[in-house]
ZAVEX-99554 format. One line per field, with one value per atom (N, C-alpha, C, O): atom name; x, z, y; chain. Coordinates in pm, 1 decimal. Example, Ala and Ser with C-alpha at 12.3 -4.5 7.8 and 13.67 -1.06 7.14 Angstrom:
BEGIN
atom: (N CA C O N CA C O)
east: (1319.0 1230.0 1320.0 1423.6 1285.0 1367.0 1290.0 1340.9)
up: (780.0 780.0 780.0 846.5 708.0 714.0 787.0 803.9)
north: (-569.0 -450.0 -330.0 -331.9 -225.0 -106.0 3.0 113.8)
mol: (A A A A A A A A)
//
This chain:
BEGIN
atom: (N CA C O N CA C O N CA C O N CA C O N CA C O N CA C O N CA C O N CA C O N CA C O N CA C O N CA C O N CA C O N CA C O N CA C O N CA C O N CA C O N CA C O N CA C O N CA C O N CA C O N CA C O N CA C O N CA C O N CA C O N CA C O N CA C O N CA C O N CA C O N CA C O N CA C O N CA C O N CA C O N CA C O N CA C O N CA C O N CA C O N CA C O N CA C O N CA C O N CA C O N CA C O N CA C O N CA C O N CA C O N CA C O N CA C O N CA C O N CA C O N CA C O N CA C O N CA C O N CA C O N CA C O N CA C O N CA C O N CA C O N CA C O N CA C O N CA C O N CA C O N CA C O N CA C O N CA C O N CA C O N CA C O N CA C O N CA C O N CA C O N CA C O N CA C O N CA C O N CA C O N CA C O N CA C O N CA C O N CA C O N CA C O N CA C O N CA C O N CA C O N CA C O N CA C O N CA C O N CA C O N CA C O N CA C O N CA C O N CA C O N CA C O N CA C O N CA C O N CA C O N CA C O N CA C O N CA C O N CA C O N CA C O N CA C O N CA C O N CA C O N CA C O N CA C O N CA C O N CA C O N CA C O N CA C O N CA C O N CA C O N CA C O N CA C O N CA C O N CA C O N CA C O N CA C O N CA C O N CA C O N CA C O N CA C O N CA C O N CA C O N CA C O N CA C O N CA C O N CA C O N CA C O N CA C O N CA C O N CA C O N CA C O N CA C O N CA C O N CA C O N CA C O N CA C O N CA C O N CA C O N CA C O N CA C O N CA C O N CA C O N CA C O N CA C O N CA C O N CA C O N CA C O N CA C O N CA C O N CA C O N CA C O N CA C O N CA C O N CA C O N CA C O N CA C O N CA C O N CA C O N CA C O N CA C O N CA C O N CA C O N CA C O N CA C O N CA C O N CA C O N CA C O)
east: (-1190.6 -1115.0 -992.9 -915.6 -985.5 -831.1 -775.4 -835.1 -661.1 -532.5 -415.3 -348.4 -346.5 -197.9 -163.7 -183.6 -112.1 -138.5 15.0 121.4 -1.3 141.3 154.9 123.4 222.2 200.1 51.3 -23.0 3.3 -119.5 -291.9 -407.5 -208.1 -341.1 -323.8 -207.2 -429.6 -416.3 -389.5 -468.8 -296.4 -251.1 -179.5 -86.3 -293.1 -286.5 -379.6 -475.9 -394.9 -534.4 -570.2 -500.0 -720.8 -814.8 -916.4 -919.8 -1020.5 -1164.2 -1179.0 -1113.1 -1274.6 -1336.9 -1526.9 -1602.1 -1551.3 -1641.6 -1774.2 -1744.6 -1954.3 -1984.0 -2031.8 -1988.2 -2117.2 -2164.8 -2237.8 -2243.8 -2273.0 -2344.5 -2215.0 -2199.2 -2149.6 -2016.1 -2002.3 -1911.8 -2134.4 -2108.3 -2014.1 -1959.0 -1949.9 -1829.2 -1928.8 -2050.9 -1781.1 -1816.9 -1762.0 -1825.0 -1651.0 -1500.8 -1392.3 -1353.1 -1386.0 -1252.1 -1156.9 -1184.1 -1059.0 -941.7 -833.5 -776.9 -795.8 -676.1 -697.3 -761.4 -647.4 -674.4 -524.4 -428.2 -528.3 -402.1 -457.8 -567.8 -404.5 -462.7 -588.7 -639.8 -637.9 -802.4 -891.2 -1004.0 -852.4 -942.5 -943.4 -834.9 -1063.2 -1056.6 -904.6 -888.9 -852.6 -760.5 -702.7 -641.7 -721.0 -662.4 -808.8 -930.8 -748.7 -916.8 -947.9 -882.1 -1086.4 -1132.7 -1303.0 -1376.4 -1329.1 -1487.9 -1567.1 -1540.8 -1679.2 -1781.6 -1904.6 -1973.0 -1972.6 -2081.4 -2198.0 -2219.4 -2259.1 -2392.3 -2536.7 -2614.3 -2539.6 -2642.3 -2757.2 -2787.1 -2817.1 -2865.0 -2869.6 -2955.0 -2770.2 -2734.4 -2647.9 -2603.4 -2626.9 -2555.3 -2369.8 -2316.3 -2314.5 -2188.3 -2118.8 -2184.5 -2023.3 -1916.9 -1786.3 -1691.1 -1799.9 -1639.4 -1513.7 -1517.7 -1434.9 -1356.9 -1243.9 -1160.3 -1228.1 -1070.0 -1144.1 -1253.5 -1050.6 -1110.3 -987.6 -892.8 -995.4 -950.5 -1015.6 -1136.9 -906.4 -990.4 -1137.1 -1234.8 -1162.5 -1271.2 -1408.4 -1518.8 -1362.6 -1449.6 -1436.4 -1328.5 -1543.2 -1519.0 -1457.7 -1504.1 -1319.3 -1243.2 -1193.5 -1077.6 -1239.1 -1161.6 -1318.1 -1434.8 -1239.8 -1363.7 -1442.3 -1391.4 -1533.8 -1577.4 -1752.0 -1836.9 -1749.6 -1896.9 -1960.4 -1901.1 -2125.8 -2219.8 -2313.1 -2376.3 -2330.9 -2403.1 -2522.1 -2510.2 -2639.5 -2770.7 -2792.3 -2750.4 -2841.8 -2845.9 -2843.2 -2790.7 -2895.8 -2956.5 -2806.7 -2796.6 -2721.7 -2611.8 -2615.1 -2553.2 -2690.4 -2725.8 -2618.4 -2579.0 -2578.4 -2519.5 -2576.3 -2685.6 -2580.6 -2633.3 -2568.0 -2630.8 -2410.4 -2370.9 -2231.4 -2192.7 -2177.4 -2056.2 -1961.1 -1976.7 -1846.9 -1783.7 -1740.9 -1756.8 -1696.1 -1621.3 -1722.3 -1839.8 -1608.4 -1643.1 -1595.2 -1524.6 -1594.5 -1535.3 -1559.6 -1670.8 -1527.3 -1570.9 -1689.3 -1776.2 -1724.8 -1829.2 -1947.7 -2062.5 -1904.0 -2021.4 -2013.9 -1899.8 -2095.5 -2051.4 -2009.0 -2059.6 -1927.0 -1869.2 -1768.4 -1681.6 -1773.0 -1659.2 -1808.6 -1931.2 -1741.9 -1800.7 -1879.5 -1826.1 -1973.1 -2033.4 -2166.6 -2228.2 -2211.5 -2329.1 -2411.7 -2366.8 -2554.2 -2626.1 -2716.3 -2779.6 -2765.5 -2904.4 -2990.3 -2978.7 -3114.6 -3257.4 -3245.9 -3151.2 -3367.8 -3403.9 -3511.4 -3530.9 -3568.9 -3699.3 -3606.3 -3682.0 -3499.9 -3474.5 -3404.2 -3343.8 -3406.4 -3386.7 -3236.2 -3181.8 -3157.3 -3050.6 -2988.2 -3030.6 -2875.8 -2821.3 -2678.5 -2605.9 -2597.4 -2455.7 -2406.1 -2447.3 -2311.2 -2252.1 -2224.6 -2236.5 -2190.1 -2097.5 -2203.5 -2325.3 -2122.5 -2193.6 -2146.7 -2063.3 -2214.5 -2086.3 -2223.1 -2343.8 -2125.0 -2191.1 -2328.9 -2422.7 -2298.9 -2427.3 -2520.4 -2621.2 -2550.6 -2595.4 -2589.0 -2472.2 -2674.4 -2605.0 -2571.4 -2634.8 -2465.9 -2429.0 -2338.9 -2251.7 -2368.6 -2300.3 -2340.0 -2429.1 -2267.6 -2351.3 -2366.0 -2295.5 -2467.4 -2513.4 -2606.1 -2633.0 -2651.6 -2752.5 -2846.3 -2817.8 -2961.6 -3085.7 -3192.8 -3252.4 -3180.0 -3210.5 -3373.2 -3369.8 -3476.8 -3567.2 -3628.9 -3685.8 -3610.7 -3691.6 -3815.8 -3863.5 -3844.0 -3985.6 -3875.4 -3934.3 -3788.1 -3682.8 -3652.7 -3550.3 -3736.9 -3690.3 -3553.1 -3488.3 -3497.4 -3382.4 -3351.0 -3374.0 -3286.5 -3234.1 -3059.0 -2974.4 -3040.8 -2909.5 -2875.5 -2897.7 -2816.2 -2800.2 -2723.5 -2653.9 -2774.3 -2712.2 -2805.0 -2923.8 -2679.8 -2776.0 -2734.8 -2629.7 -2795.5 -2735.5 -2834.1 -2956.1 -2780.2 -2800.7 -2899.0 -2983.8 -2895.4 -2974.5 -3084.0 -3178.2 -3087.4 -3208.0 -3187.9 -3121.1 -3242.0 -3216.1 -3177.2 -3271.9 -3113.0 -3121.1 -2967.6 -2853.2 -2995.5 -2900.8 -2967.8 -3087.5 -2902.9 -2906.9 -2931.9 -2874.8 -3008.8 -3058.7 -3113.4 -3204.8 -3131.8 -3253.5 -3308.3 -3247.5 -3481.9 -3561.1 -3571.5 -3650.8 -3555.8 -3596.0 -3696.6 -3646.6 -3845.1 -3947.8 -3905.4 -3858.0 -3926.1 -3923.2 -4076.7 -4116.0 -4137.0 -4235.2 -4161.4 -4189.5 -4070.1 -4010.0 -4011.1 -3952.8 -4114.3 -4103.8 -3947.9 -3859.5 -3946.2 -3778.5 -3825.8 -3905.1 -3769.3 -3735.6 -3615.6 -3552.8 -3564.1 -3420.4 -3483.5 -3582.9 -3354.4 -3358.2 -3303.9 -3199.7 -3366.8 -3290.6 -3412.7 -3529.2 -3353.3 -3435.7 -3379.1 -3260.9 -3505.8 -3499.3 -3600.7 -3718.3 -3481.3 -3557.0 -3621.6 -3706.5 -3560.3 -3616.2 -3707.7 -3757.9 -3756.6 -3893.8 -3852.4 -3741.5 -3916.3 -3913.3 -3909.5 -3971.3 -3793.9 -3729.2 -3680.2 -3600.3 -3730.5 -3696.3 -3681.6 -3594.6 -3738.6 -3695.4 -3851.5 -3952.8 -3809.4 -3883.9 -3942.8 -3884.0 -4067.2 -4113.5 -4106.9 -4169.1 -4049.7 -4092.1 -4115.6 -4082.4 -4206.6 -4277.7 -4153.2 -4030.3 -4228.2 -4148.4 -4092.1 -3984.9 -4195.5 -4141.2 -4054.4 -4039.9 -4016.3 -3910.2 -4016.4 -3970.0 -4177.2 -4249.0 -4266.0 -4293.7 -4240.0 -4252.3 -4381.0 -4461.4 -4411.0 -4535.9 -4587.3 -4508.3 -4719.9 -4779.2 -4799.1 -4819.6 -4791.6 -4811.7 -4905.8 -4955.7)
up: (-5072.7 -5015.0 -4947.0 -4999.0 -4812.0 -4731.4 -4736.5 -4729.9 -4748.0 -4715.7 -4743.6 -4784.5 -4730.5 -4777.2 -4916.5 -4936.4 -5039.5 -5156.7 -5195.6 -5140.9 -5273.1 -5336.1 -5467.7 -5484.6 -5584.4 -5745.0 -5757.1 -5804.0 -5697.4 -5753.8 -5741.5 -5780.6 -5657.4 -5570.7 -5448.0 -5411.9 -5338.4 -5246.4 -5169.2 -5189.2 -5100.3 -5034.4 -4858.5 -4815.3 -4808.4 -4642.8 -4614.9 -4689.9 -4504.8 -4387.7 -4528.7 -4629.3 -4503.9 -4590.9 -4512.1 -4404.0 -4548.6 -4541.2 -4690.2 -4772.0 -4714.8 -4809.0 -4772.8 -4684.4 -4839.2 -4838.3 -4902.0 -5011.3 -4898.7 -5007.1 -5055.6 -5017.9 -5134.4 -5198.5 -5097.6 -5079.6 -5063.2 -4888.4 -4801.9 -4734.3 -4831.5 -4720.7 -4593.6 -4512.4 -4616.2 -4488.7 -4483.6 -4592.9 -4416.5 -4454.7 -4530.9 -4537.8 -4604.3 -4679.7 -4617.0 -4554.5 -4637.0 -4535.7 -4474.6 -4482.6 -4409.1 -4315.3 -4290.6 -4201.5 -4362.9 -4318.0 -4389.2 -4424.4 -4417.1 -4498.5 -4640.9 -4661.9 -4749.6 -4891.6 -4916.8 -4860.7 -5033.7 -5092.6 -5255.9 -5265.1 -5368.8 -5476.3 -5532.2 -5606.6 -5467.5 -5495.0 -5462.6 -5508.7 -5353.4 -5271.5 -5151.2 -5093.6 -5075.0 -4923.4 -4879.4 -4947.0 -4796.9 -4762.7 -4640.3 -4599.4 -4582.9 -4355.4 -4269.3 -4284.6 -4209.8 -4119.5 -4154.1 -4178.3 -4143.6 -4143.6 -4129.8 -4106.6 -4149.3 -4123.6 -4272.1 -4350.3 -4279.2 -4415.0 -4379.2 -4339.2 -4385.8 -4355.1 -4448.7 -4551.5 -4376.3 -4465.6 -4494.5 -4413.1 -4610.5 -4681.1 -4540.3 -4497.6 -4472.6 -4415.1 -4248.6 -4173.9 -4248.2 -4127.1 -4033.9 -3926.7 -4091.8 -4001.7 -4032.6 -4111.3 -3989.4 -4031.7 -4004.8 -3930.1 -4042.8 -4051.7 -4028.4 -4094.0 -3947.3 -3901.5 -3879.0 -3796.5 -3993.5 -3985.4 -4026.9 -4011.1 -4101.7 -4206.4 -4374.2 -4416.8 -4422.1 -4596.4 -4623.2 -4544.9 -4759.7 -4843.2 -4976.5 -4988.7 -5084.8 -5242.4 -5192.3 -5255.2 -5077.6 -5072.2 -5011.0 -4991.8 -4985.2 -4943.3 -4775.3 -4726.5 -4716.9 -4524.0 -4551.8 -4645.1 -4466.6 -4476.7 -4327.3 -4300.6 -4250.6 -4093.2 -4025.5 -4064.2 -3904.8 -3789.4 -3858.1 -3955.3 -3809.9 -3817.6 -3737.2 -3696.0 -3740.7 -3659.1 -3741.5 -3829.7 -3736.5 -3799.0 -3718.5 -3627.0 -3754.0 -3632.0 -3721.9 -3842.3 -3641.2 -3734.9 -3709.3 -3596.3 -3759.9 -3731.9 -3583.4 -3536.3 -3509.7 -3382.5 -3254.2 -3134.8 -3346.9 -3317.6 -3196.5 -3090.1 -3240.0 -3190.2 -3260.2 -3368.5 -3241.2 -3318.2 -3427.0 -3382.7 -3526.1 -3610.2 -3592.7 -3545.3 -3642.6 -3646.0 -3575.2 -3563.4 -3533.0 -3514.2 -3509.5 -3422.6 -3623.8 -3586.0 -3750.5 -3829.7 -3797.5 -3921.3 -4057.6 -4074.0 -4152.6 -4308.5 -4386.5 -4398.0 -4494.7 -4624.8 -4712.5 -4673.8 -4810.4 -4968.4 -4885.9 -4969.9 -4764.1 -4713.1 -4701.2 -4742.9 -4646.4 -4615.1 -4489.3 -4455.6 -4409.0 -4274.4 -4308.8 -4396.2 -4240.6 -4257.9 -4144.8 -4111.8 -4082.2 -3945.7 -3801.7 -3812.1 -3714.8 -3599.4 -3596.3 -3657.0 -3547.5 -3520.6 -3457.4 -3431.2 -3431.9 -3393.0 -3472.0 -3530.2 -3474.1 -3542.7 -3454.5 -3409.2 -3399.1 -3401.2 -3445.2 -3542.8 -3387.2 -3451.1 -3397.4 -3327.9 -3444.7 -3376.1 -3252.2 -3173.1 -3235.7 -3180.4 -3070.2 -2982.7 -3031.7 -2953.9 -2941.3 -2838.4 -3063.1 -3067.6 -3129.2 -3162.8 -3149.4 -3147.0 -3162.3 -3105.2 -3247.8 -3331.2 -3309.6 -3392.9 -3211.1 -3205.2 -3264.8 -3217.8 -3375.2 -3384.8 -3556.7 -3608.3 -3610.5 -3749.2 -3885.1 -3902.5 -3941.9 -4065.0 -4170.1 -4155.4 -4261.5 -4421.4 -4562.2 -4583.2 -4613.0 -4727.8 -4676.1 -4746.5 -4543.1 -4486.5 -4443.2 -4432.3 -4416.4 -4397.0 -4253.0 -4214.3 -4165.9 -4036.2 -4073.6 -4159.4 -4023.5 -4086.8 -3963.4 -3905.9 -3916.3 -3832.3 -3726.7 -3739.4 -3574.6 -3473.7 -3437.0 -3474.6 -3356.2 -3344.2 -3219.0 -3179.9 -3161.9 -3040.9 -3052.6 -2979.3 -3128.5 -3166.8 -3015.6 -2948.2 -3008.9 -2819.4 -2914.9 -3020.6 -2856.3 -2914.7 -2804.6 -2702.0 -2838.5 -2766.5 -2661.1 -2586.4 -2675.8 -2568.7 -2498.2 -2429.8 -2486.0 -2370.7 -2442.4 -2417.4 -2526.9 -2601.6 -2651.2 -2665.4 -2682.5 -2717.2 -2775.9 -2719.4 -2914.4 -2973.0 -2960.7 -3003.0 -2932.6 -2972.8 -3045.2 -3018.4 -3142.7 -3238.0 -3382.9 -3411.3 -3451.6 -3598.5 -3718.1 -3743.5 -3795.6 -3905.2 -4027.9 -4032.2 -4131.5 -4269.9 -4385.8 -4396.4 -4438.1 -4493.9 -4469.7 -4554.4 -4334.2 -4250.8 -4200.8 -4152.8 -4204.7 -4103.3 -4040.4 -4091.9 -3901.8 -3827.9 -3910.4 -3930.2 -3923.6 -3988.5 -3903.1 -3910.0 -3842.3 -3730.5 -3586.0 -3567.1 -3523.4 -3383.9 -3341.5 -3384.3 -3264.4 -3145.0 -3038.8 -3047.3 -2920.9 -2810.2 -2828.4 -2829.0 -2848.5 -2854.1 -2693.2 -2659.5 -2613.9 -2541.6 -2452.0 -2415.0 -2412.9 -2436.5 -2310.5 -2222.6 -2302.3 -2174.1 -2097.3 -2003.0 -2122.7 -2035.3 -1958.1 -1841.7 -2016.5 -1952.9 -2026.0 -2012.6 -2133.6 -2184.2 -2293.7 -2305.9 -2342.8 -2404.0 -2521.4 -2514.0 -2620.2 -2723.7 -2765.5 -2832.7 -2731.0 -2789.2 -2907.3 -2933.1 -2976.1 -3133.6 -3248.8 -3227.7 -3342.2 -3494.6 -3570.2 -3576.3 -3628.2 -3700.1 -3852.2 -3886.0 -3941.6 -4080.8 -4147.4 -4126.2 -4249.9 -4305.4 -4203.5 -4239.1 -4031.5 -3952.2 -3904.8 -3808.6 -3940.5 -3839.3 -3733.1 -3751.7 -3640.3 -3551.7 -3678.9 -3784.2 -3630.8 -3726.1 -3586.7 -3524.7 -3540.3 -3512.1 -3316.8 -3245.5 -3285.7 -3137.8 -3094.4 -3155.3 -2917.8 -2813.5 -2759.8 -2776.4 -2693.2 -2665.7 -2519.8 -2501.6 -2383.7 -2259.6 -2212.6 -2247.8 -2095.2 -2009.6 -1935.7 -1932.3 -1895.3 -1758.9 -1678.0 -1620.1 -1668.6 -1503.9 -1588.1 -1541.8 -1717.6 -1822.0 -1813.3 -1796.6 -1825.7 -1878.2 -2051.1 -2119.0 -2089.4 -2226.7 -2298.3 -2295.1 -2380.6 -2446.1 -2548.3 -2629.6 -2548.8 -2678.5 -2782.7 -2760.1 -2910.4 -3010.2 -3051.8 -3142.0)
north: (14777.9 14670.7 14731.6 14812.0 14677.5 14717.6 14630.1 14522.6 14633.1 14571.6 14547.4 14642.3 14404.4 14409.7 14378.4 14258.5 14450.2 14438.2 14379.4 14408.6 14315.5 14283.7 14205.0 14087.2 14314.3 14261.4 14276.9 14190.8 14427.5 14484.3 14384.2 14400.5 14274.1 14175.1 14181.3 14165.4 14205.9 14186.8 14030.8 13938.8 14018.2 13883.7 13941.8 14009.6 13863.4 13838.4 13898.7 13882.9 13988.0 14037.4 14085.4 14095.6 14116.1 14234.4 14257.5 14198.8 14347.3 14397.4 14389.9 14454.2 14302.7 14337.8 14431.1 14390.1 14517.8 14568.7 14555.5 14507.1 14574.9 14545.4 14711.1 14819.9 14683.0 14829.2 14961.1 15082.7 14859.5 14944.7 15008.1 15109.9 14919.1 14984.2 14860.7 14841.4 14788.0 14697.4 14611.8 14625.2 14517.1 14408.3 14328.5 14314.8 14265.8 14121.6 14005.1 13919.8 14009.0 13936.0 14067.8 14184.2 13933.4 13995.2 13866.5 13786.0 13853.6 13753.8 13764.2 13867.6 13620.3 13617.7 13578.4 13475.5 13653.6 13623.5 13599.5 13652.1 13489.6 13426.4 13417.4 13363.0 13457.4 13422.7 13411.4 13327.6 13539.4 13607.6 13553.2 13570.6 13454.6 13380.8 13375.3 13384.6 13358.9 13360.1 13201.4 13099.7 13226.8 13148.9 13159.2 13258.0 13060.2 13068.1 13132.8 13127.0 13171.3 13233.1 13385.9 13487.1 13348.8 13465.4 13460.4 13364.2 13577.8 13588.9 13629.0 13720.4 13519.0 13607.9 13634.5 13540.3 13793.1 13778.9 13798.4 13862.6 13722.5 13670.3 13757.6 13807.6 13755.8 13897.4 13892.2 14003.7 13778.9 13785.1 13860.2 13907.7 13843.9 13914.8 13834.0 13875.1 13702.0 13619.3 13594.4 13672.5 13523.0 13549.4 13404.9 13332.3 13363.1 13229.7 13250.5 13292.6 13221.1 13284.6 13082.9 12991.7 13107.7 12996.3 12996.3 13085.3 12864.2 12830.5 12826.0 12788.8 12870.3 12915.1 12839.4 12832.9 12771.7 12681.0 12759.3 12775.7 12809.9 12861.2 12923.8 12883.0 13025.4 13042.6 12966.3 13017.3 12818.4 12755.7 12691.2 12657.7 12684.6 12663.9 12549.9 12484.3 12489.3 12426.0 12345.7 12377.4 12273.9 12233.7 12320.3 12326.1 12378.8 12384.9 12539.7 12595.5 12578.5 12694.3 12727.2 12648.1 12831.8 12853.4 12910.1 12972.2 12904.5 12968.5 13052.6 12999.7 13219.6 13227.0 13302.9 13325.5 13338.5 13380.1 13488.0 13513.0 13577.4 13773.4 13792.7 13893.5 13703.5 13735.1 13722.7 13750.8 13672.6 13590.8 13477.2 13476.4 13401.1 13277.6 13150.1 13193.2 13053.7 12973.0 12937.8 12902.5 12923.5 12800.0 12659.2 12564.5 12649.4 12532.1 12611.4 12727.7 12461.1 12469.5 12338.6 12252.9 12328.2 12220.5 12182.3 12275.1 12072.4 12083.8 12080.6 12047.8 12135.2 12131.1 12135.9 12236.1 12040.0 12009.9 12116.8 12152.8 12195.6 12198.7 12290.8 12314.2 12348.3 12432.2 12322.3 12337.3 12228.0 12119.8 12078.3 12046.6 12067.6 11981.8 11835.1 11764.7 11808.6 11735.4 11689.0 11769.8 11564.2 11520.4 11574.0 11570.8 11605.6 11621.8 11758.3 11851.1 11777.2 11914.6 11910.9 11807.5 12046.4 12094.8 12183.3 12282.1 12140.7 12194.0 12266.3 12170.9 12369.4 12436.7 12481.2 12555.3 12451.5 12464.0 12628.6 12665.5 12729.9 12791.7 12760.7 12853.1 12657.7 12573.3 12535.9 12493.8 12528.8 12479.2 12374.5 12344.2 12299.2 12174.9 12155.9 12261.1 12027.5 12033.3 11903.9 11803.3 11905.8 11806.6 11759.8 11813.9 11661.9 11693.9 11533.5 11427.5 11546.9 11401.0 11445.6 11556.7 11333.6 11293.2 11360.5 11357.0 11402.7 11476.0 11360.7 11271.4 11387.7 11358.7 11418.6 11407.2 11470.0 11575.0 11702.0 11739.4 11741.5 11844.4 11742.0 11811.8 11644.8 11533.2 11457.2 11455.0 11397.1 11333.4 11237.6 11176.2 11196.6 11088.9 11009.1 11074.3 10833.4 10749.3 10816.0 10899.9 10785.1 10835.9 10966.2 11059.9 10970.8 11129.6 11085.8 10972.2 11228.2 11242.8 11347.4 11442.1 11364.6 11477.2 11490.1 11406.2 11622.0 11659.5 11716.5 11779.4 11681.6 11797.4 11897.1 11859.8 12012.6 12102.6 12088.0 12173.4 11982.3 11912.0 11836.7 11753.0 11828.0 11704.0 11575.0 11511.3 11538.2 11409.0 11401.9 11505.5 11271.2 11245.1 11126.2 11019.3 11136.2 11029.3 10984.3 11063.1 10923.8 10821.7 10694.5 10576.5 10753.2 10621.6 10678.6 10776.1 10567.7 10592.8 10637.6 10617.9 10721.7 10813.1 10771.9 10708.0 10794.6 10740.4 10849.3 10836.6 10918.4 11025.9 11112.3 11140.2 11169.3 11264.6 11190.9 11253.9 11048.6 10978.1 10880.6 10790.9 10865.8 10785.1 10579.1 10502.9 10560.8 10422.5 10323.1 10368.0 10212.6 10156.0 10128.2 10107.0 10130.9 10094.9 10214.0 10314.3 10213.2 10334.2 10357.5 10275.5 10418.9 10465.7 10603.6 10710.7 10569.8 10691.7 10737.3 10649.5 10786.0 10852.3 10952.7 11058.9 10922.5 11039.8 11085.9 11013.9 11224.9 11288.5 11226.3 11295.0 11138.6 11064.9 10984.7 10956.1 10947.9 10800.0 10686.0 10578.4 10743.4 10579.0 10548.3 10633.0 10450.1 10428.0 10340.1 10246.3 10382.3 10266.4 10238.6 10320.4 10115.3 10014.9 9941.6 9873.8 9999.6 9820.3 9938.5 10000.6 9956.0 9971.7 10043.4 10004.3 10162.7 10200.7 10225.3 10231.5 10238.7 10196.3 10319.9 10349.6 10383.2 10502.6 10604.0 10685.7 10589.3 10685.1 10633.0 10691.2 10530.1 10447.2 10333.8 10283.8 10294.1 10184.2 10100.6 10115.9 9979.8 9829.3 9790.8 9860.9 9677.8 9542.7 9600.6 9550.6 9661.5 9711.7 9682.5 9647.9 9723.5 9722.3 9864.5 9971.3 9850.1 10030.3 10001.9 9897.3 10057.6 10029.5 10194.7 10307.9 10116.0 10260.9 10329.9 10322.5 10380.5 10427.7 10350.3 10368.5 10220.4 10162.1 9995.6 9882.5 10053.0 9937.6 9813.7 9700.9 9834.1 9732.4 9744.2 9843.1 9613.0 9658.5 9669.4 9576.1 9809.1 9858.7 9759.9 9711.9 9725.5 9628.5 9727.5 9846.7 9668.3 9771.8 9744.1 9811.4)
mol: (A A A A A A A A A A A A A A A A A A A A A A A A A A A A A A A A A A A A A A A A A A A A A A A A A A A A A A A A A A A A A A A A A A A A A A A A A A A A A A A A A A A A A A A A A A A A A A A A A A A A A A A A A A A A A A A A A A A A A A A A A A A A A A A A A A A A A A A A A A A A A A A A A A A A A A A A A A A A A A A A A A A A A A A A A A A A A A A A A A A A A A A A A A A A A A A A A A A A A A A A A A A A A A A A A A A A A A A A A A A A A A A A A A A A A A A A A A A A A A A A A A A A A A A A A A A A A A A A A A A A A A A A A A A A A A A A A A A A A A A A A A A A A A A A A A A A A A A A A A A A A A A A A A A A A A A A A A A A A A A A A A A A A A A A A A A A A A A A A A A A A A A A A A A A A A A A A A A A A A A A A A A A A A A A A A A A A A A A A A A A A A A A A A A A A A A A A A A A A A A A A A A A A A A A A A A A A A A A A A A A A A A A A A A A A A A A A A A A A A A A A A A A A A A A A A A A A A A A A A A A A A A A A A A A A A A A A A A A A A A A A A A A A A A A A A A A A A A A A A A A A A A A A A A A A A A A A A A A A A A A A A A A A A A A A A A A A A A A A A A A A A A A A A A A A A A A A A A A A A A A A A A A A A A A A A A A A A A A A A A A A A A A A A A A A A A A A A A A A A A A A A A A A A A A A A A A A A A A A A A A A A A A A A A A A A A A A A A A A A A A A A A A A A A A A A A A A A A A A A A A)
//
């Protein structure tokens, strides 16, 4: 471990190291805990670079994956998403709007990798509320969905004739 030591604990910048020698963190430690910004990287190869609270992601931060691609980006509680953010798939696909507990949560907009697109409301990671499905055909669905399924809406084509079910 590098850094600024004081009363035989380190407090402010560090490197922490692991057994390999590779980093662990790199930021600010306060009371033997990650604390303010800094970076942790992940056994996997990916890394989080944010605000630490007692060690835990705290306000905005990014997630990125060995390849250093994003994973997520945008807030977290207690290391939870949480408030506004972005999620990426590796597929392509892609998640931007309200978290609560790692969870989507209230409105949001899910892009999928084929062009499709949702807008609407989420309630513990599934579509449930008011929404428009979107197909990259053209066709559209308005109304409300329930547990993630069509509830109480309309399907139209392309040319906004509405689909019989």
């Amino acid at each position: 471990m590098v850094g600024y030591w004081k009363d035989d604990e380190v407090n402010g910048f560090a490197t922490i190291y692991k057994p390999d020698g590779s980093k662990l963190y790199e930021g600010n430690i306060k009371d033997k805990k990650y604390n303010g910004e800094g970076t942790f990287y992940v056994k996997s190869g990916g890394k989080i670079v944010g605000y630490w609270k007692d060690s835990k992601v705290n306000g905005y931060a990014t997630f990125y994956n060995p390849d250093g691609s994003k994973l997520y980006e945008g807030n977290l509680k207690n290391s939870e998403y949480n408030g506004y953010g972005t999620f990426y798939y590796t597929n392509g696909s892609k998640y931007e709007g309200n978290f609560k507990d790692d969870k989507y949560y209230g409105y949001g907009t899910f892009y999928w990798a084929n062009g499709d697109k949702y807008e609407g409301y989420y309630k513990d990671g599934t579509r449930n509320g008011q929404g428009n499905l979107y197909y990259v055909n053209g066709n559209k669905y308005e109304g409300s969905f329930k547990d993630g399924l069509f509830f109480n809406g309309t399907l139209y084509d392309i040319n906004g004739k509405t689909v019989e079910n």
